[in-house]
Phi, psi and omega in degrees: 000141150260139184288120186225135214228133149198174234212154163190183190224128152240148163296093211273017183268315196253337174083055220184132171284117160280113162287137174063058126272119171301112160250153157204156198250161188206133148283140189255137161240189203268009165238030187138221177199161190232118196300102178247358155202172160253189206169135172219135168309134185256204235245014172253008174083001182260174174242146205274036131228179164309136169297329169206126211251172181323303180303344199227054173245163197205137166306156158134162165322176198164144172223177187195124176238136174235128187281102181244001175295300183282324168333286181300347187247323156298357185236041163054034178250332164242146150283177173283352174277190183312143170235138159322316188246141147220314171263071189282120177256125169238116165249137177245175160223126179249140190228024183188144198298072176229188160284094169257135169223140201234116181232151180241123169292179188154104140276280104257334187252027183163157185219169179200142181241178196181140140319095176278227169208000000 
């Protein structure tokens, strides 16, 4: 078995799968991180593959940034001024050939993540 990692985002505020957030994922190495792929939530909140599929998977450290700023100011939940939440950065680790799926609760004032299945 090989290893494949994926994601979705729900609004726990509106009690809603979030559509159209951009992720992108980055490998972390030891002078920074390197972008390897990207991603936008479909209207089930999820992105329609693995964020990172089987062929390009690899152990090692990993961050997911979810642009959640324009999301939030389109489903009228922020303003156009500063926001509390805008960009969420979650780093992990994955250390072994499986299925990791890292999903963001989200809301305008707080998020929360979990290992799913």
């Amino acid at each position: 078995m090989s290893g494949y990692l994926t994601t979705h985002v729900l609004d726990t505020a509106k009690g809603c799968p979030a559509e159209g957030i951009r992720i992108t994922l980055y490998r972390l190495t030891g002078v920074g991180r390197e972008e390897i792929a990207q991603a936008v939530t479909n209207d089930d909140g999820r992105t329609d593959s693995p964020i990172l599929p089987e062929s390009e998977f690899a152990t090692g450290s990993y961050e997911l940034v979810f642009e959640a700023g324009d999301y939030l100011r389109n489903s009228g939940q922020a303003s156009e001024d500063v926001l509390f939440l805008d960009a969420v950065p979650i780093r992990f680790g994955m250390s072994d050939a499986a299925h990791y799926h890292v999903p963001l609760l989200l809301s305008p004032y707080g998020y929360s993540t979990y290992r799913g299945s």
